[in-house]
Backbone as CSV, one residue per row, in Angstrom:
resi,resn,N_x,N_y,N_z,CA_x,CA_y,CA_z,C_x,C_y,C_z
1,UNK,-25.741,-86.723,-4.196,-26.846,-86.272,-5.042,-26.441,-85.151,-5.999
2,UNK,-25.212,-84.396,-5.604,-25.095,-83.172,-6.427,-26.311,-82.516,-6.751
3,UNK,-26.487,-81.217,-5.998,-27.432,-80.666,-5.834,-27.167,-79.185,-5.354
4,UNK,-27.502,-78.241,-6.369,-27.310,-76.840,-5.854,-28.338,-76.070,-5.875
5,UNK,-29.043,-75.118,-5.149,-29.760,-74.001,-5.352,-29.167,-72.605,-5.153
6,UNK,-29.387,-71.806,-6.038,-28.441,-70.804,-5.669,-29.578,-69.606,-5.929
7,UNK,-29.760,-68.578,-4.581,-30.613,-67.570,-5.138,-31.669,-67.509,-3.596
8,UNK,-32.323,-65.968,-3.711,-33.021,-66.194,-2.736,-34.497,-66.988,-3.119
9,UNK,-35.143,-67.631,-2.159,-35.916,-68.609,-2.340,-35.868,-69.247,-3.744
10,UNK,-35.078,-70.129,-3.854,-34.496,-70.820,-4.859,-34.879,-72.116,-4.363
11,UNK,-35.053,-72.983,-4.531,-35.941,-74.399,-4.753,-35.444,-75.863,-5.086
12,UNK,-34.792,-76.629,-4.288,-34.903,-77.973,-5.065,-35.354,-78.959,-4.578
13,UNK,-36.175,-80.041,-4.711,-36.728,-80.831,-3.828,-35.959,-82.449,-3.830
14,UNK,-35.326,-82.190,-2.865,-34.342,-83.737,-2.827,-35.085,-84.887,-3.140
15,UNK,-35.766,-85.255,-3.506,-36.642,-86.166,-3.162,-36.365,-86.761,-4.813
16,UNK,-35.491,-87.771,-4.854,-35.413,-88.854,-5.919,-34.549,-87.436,-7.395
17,UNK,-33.620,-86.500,-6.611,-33.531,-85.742,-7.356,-31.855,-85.894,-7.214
18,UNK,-31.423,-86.176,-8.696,-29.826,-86.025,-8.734,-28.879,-85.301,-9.529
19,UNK,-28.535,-84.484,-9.324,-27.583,-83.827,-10.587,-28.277,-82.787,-10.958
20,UNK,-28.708,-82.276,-9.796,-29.176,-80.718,-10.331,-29.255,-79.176,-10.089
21,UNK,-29.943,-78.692,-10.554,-29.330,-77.292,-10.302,-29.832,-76.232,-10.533
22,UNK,-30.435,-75.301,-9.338,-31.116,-74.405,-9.283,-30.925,-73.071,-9.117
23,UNK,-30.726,-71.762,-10.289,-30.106,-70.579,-9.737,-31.092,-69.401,-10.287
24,UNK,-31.370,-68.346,-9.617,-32.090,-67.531,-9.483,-33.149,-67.648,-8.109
25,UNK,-33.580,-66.272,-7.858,-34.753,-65.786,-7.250,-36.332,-66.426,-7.472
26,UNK,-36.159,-67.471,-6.198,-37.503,-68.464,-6.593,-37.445,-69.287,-7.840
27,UNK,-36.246,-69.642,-8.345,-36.115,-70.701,-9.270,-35.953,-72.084,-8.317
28,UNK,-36.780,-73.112,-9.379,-37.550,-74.586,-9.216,-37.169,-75.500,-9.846
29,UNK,-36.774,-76.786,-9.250,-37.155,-77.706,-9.824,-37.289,-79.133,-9.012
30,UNK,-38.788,-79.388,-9.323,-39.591,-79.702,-8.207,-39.011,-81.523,-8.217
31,UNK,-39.506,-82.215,-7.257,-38.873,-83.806,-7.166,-39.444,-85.055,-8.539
32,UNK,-38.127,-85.382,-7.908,-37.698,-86.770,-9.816,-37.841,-85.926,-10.654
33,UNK,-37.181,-84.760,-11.078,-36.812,-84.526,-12.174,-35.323,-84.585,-12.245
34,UNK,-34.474,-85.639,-12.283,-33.335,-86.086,-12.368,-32.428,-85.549,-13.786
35,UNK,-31.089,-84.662,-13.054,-30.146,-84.354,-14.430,-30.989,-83.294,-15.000
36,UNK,-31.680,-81.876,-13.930,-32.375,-80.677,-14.822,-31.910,-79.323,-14.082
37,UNK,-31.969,-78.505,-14.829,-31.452,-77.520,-14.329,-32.579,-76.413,-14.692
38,UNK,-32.832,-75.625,-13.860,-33.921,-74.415,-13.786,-33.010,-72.949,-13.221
39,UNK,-33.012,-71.663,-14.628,-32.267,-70.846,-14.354,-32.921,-69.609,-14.940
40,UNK,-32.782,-68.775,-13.875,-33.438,-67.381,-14.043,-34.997,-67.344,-12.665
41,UNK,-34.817,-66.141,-12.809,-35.904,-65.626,-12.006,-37.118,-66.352,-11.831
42,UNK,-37.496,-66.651,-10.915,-39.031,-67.814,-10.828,-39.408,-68.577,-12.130
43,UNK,-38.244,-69.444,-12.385,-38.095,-70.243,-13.358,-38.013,-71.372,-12.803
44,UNK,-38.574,-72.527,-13.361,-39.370,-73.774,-13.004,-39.060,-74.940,-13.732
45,UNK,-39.035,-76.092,-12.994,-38.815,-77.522,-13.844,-39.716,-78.145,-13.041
46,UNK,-41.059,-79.097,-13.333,-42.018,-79.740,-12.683,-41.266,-81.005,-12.111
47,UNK,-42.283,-81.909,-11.666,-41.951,-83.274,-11.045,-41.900,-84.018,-12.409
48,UNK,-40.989,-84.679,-12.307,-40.627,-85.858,-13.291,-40.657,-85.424,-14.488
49,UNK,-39.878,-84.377,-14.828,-39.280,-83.683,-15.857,-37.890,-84.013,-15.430
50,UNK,-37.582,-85.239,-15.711,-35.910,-85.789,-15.922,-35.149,-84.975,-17.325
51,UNK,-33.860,-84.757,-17.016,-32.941,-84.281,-17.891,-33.409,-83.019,-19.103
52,UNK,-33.928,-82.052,-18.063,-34.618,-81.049,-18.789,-33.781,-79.691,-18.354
53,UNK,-34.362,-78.733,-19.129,-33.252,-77.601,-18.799,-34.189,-76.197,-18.700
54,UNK,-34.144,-75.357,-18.322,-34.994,-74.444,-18.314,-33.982,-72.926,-18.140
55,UNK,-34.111,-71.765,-19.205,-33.213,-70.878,-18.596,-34.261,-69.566,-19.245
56,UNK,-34.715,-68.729,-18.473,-35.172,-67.206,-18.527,-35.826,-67.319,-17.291
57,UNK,-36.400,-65.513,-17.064,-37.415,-65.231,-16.520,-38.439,-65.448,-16.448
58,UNK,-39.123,-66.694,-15.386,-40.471,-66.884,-15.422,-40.928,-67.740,-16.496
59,UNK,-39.771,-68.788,-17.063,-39.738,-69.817,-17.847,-40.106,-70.843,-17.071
60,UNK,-40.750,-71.888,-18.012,-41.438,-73.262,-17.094,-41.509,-74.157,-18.121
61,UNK,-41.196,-75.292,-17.205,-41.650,-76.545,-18.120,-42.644,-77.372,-17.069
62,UNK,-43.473,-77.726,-17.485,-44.523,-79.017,-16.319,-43.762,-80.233,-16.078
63,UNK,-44.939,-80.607,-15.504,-44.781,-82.287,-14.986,-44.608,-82.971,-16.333
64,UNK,-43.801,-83.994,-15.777,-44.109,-85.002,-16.774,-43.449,-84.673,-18.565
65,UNK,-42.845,-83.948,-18.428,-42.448,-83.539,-20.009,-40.902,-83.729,-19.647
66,UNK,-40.305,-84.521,-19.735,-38.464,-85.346,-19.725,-38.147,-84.494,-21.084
67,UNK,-36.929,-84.737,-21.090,-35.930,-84.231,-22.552,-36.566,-82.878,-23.138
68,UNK,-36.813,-81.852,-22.143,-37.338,-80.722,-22.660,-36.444,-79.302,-22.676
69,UNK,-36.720,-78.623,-23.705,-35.462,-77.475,-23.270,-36.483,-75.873,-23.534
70,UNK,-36.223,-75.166,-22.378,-37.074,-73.693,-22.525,-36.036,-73.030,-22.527
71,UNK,-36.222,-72.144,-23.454,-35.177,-70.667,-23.335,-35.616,-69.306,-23.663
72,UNK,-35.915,-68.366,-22.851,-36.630,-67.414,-22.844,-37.098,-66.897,-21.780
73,UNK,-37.485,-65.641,-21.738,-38.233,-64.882,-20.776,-39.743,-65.153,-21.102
74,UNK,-40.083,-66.034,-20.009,-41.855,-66.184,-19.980,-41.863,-67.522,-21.482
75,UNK,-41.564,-68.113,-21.445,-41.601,-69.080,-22.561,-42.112,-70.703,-21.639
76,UNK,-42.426,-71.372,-22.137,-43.126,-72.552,-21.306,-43.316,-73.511,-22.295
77,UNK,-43.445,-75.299,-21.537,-43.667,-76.111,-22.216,-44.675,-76.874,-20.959
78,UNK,-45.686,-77.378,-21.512,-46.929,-77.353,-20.424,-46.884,-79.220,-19.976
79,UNK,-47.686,-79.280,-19.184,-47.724,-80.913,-18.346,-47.657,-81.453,-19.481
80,UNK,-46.639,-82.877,-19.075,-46.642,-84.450,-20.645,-46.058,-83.981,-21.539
81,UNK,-45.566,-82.748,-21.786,-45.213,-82.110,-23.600,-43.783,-82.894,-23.441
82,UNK,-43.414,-84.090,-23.565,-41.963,-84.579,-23.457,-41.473,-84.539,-24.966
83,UNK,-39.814,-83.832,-24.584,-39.341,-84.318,-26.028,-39.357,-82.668,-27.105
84,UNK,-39.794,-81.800,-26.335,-40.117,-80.850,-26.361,-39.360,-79.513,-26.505
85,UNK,-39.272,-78.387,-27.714,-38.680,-77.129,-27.573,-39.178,-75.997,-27.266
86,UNK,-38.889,-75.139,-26.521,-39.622,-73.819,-26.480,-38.359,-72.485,-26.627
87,UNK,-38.261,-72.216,-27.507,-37.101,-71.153,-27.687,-37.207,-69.899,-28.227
88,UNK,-36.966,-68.705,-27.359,-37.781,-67.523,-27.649,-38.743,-66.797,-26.295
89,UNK,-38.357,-65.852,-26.387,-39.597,-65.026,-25.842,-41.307,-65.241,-25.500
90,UNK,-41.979,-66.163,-24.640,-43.200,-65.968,-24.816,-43.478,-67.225,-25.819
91,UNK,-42.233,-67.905,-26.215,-42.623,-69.284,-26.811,-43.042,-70.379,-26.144
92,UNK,-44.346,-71.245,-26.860,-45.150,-72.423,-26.131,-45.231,-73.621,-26.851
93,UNK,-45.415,-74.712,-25.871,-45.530,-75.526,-25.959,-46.933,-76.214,-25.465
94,UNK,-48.501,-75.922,-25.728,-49.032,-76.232,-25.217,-50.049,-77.640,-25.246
95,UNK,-50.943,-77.760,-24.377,-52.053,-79.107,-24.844,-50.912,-80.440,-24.961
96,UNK,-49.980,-81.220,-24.218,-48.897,-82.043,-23.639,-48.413,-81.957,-25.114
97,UNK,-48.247,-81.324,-26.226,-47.813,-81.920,-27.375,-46.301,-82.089,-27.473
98,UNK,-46.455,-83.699,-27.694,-44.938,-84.046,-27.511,-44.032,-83.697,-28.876
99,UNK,-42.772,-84.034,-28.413,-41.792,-84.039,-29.458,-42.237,-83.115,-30.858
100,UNK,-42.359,-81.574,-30.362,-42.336,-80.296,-30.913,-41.699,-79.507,-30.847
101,UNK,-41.834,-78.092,-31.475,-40.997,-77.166,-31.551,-41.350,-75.620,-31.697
102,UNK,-41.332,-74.760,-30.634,-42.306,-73.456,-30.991,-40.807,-72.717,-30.779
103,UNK,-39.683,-71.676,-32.049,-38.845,-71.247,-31.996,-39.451,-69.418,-32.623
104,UNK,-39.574,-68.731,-31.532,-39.433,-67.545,-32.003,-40.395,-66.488,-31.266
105,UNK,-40.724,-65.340,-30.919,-41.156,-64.639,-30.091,-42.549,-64.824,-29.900
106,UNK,-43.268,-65.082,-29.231,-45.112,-65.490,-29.205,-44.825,-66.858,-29.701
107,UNK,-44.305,-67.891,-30.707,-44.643,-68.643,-31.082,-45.039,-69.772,-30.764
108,UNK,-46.043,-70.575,-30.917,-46.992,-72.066,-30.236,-47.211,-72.518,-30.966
109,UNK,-47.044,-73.930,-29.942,-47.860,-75.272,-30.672,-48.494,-76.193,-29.634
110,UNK,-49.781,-76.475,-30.510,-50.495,-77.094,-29.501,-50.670,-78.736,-29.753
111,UNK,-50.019,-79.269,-30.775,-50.155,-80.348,-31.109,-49.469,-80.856,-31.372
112,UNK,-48.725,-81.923,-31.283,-47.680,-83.443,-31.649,-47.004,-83.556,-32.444
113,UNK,-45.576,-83.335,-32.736,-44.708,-83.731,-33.908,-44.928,-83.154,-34.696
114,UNK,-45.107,-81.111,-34.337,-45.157,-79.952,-35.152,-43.895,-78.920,-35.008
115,UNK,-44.421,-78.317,-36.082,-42.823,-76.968,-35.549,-43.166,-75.799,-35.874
116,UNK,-43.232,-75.072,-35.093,-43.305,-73.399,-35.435,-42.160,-72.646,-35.371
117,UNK,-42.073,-71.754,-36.326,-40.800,-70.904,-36.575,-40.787,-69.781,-37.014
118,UNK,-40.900,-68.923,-36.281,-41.236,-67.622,-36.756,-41.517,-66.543,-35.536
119,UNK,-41.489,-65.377,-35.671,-42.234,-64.434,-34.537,-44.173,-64.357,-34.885
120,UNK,-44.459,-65.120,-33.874,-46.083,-65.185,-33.909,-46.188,-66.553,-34.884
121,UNK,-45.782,-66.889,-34.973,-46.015,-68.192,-35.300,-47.009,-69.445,-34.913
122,UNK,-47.422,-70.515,-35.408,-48.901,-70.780,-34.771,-48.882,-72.556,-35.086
123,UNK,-48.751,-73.252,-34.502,-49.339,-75.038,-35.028,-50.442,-75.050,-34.561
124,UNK,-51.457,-75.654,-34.990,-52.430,-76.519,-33.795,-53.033,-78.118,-34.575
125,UNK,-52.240,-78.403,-34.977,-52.536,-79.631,-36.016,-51.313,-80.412,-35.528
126,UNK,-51.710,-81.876,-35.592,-50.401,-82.653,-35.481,-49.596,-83.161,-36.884
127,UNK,-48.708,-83.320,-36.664,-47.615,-83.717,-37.665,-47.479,-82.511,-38.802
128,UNK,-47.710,-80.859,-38.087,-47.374,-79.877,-39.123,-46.032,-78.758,-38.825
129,UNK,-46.122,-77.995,-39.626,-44.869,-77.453,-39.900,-45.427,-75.339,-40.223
130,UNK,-45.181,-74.611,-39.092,-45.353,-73.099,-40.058,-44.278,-72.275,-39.719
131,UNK,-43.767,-71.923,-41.220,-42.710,-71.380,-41.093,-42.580,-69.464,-41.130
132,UNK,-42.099,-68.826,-40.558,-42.140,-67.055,-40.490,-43.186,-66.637,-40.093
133,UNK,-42.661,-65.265,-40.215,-43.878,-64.400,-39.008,-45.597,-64.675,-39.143
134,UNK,-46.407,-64.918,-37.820,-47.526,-64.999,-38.501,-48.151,-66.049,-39.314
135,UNK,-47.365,-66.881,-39.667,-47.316,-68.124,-40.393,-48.358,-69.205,-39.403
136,UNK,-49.280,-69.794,-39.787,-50.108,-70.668,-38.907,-50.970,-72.049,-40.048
137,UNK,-51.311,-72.976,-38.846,-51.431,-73.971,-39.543,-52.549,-74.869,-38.679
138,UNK,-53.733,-75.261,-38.688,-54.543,-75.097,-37.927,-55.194,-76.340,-38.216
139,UNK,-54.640,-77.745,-38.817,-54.722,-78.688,-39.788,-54.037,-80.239,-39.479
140,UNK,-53.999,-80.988,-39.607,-53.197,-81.802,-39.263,-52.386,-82.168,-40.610
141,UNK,-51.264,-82.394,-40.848,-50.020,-82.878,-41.602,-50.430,-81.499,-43.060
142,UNK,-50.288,-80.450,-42.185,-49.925,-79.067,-43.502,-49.006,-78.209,-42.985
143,UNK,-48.979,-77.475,-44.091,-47.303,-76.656,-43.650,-47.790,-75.207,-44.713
144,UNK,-47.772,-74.643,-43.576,-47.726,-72.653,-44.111,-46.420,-72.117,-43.767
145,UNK,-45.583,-71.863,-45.658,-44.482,-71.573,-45.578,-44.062,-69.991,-46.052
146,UNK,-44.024,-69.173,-45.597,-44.169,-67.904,-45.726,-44.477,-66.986,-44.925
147,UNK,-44.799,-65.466,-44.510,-44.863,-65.057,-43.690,-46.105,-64.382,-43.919
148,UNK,-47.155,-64.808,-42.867,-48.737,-64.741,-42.972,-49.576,-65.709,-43.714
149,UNK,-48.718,-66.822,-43.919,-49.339,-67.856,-44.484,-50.237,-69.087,-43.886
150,UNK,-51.118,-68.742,-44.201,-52.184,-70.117,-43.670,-52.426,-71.308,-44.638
151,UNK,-52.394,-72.554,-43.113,-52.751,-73.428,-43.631,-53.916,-74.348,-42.860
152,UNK,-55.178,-74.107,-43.489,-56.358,-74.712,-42.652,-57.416,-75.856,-43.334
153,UNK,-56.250,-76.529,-43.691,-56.917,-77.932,-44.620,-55.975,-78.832,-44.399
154,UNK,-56.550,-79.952,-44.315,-55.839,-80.953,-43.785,-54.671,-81.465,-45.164
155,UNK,-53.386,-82.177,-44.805,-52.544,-82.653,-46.302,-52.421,-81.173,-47.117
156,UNK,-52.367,-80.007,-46.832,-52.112,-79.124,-47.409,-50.893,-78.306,-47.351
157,UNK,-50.705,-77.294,-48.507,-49.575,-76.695,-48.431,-49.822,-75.344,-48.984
158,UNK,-49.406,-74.450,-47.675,-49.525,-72.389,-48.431,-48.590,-72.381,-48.317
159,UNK,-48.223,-72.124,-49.604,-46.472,-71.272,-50.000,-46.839,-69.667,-50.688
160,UNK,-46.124,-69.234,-49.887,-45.579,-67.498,-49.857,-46.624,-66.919,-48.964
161,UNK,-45.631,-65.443,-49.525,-46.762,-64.570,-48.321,-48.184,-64.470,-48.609
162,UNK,-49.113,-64.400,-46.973,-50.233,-64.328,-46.971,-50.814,-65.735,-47.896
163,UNK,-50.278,-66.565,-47.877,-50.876,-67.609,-48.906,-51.625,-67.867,-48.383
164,UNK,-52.884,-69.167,-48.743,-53.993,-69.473,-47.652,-54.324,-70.747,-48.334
165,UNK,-55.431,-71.395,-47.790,-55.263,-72.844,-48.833,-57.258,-72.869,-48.325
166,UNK,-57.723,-71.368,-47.909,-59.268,-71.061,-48.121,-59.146,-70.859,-49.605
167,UNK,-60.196,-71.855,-49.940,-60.890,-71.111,-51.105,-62.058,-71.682,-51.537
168,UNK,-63.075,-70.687,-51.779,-64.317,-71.068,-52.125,-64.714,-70.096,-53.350
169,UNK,-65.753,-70.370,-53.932,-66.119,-69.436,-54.916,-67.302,-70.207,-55.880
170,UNK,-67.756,-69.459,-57.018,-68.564,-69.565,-57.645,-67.854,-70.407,-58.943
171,UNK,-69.032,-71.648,-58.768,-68.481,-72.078,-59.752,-69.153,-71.976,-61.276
172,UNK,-69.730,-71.218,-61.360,-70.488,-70.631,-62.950,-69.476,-69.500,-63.218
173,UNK,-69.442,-68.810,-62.469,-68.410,-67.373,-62.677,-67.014,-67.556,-62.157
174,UNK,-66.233,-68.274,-61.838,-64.885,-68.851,-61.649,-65.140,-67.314,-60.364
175,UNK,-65.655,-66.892,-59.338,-64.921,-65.944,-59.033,-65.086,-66.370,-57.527
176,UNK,-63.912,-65.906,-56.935,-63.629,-66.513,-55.848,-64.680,-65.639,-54.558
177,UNK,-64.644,-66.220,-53.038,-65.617,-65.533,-52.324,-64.707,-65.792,-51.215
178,UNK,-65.618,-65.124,-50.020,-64.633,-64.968,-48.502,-65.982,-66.083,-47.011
179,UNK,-66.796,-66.286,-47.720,-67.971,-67.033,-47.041,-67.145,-68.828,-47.334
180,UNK,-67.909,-69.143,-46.025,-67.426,-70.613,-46.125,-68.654,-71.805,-46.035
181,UNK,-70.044,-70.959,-46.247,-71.175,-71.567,-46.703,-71.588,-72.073,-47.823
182,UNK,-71.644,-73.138,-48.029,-71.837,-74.178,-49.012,-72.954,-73.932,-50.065
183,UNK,-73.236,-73.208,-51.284,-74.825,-73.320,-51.158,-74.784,-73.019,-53.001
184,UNK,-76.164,-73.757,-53.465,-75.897,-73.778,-55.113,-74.598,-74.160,-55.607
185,UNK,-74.537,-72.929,-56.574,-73.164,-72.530,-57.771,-71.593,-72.268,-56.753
186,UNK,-72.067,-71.820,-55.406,-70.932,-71.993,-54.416,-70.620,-72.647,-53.696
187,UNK,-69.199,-73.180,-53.999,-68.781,-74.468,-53.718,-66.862,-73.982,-53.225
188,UNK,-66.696,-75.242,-52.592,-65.253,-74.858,-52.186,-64.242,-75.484,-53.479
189,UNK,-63.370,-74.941,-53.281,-62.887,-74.836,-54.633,-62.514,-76.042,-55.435
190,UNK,-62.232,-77.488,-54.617,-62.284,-78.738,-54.884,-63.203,-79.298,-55.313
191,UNK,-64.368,-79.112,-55.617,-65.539,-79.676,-55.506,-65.930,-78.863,-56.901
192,UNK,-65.263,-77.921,-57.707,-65.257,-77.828,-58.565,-64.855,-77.928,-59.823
193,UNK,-65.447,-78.441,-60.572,-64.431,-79.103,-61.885,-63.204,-77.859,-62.663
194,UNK,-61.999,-78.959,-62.766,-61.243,-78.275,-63.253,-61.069,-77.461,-64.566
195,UNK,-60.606,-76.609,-65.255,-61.427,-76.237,-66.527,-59.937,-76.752,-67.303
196,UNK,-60.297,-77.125,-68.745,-59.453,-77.419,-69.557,-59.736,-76.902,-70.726
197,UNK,-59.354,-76.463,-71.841,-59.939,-76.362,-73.111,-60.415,-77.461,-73.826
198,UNK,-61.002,-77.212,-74.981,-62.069,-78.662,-75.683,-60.967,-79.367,-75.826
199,UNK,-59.707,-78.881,-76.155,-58.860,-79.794,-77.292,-57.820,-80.548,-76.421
200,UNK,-57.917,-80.502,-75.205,-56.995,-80.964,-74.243,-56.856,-82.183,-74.298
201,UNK,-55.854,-83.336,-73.995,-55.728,-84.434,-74.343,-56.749,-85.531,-73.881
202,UNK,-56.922,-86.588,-74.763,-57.786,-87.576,-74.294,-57.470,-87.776,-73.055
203,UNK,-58.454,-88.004,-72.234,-58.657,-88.539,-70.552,-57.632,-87.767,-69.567
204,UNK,-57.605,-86.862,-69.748,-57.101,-85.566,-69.076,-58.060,-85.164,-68.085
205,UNK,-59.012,-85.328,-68.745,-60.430,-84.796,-67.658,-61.087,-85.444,-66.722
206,UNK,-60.534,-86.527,-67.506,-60.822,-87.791,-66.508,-59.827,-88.033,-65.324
207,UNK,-58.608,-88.154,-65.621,-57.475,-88.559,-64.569,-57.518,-87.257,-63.237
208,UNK,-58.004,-85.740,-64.255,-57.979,-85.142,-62.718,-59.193,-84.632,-61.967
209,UNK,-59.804,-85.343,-62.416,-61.478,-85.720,-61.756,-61.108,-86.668,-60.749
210,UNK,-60.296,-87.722,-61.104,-59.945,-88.481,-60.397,-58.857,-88.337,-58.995
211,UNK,-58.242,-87.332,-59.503,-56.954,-86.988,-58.362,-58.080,-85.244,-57.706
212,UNK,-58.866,-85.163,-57.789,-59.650,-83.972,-57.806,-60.492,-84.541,-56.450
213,UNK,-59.644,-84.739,-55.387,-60.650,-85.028,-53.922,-60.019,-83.735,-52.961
214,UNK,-60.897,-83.552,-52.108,-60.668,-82.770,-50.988,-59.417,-83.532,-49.893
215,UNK,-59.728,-85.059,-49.897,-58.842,-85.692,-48.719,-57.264,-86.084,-48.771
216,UNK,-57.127,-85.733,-50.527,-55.956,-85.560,-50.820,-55.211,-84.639,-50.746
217,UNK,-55.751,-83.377,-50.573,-55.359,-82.034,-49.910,-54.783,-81.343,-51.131
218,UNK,-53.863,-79.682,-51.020,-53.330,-79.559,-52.268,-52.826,-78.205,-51.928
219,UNK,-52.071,-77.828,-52.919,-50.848,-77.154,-52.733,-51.464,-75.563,-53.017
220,UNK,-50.830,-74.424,-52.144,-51.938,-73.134,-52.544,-50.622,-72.087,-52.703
221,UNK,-50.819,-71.460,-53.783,-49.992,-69.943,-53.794,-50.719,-68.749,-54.118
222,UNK,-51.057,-67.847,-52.695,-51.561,-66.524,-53.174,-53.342,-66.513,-52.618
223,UNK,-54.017,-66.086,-52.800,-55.231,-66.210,-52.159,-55.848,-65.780,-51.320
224,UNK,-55.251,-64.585,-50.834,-55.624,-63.995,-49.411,-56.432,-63.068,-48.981
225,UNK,-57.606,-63.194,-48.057,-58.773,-61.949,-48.036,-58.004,-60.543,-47.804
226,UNK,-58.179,-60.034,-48.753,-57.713,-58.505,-49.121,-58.626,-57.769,-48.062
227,UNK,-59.468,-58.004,-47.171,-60.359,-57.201,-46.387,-59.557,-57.325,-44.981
228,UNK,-58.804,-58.409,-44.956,-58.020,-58.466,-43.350,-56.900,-57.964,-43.800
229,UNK,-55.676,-57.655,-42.244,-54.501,-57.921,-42.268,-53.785,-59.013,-42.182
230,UNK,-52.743,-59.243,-42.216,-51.844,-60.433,-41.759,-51.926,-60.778,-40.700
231,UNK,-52.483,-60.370,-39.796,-52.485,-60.985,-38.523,-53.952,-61.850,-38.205
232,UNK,-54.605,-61.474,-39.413,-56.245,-62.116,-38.898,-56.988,-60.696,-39.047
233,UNK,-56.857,-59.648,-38.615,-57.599,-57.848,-38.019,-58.136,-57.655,-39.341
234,UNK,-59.476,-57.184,-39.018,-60.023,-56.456,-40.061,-58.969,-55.332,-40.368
235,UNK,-59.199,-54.920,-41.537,-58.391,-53.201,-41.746,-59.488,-52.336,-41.699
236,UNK,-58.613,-51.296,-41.479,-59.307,-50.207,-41.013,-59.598,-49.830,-42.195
């Protein structure tokens, strides 16, 4: 079976378990998880987490998540998340989301064929992408690339810092607002016609009336409530 535990109350459960290897103080890795290794201090590999690897303090991967790799102190990849990265400090993998990636201190994802990268970093949308500190994406298939950049519209894209892809405002007075209530002359910012001058080319106004939907999503630079911080916090 090749099978080691090394450590006091150190853990391996023979049971359909081959090629593996357990070192630290109460380090785990519990039965049929075949070809995994669990290392560091009450560090953990679930049942049927085949060919998975686990190395910090109080690092874990669940059941059921195969081809997974944790590295970190306190970093985790939760039940089903197969296919899975958690790298960093306090980095997650949560809600089974498979074949993801949370790389960097705090950083999570809670949803499917996403990647977070950054310290504090954030997915919760499937098929997205947020890149640097603070960077979050809360959307399915958008990507906040910058550091404090949000992205909370679906098919969207915040590029740079603090970018955001909120926007609502008045559409008689072009001026933008921080409310996300729908009402009269205030409207979200799609839903308002684009402005052109009189002399702008024939059917110009037309074609982006036409490409002018919310479900097509759209690209944002800059935009950010000047009343918070980067982290979300009111300022003082």
């Amino acid at each position: 079976m090749n099978l080691m535990a090394l450590g006091t109350k150190s853990y391996l459960c023979g049971i359909g378990n081959i090629a593996t290897l357990s070192i630290g103080n109460n380090a785990r890795v519990e039965e049929n998880s075949v070809n995994s290794a669990s290392i560091g201090t009450s560090s953990k590999i679930g049942k049927q987490s085949s060919n998975s690897v686990v190395l910090g303090t109080s690092s874990t991967i669940g059941d059921l998540a195969a081809n997974s790799v944790v590295l970190g102190s306190h970093a985790s990849i939760s039940d089903q998340a197969s296919n899975s990265m958690a790298l960093g400090a306090g980095a997650k993998i949560t809600n089974s989301a498979k074949s993801s990636i949370a790389l960097g201190e705090g950083s999570s994802v809670s949803a499917s064929s996403s990647l977070a990268f950054g310290r504090q970093s954030s997915v919760t949308g499937d098929s997205s992408i947020a890149i640097e500190r603070n960077a979050k994406t809360s959307t399915d298939s958008s990507v906040a690339l910058g550091r404090g950049a949000t992205a909370d519209f679906n098919n969207s894209v915040a590029l740079g810092y603090r970018s955001t892809t909120f926007y609502y405002g008045d559409e008689s007075t072009r001026q933008a607002g921080t409310s996300t209530t729908v009402s009269g002359n205030y409207k979200h910012g799609l839903d308002i016609a684009p402005y052109l001058p009189d002399n702008a080319g024939k059917g110009i106004k037309e074609k982006l009336a036409y490409l002018n939907t919310a479900a097509a999503g759209y690209i944002s630079v800059g935009g950010w409530d000047v009343t918070k911080n980067e982290d979300g916090s009111a300022e003082c």
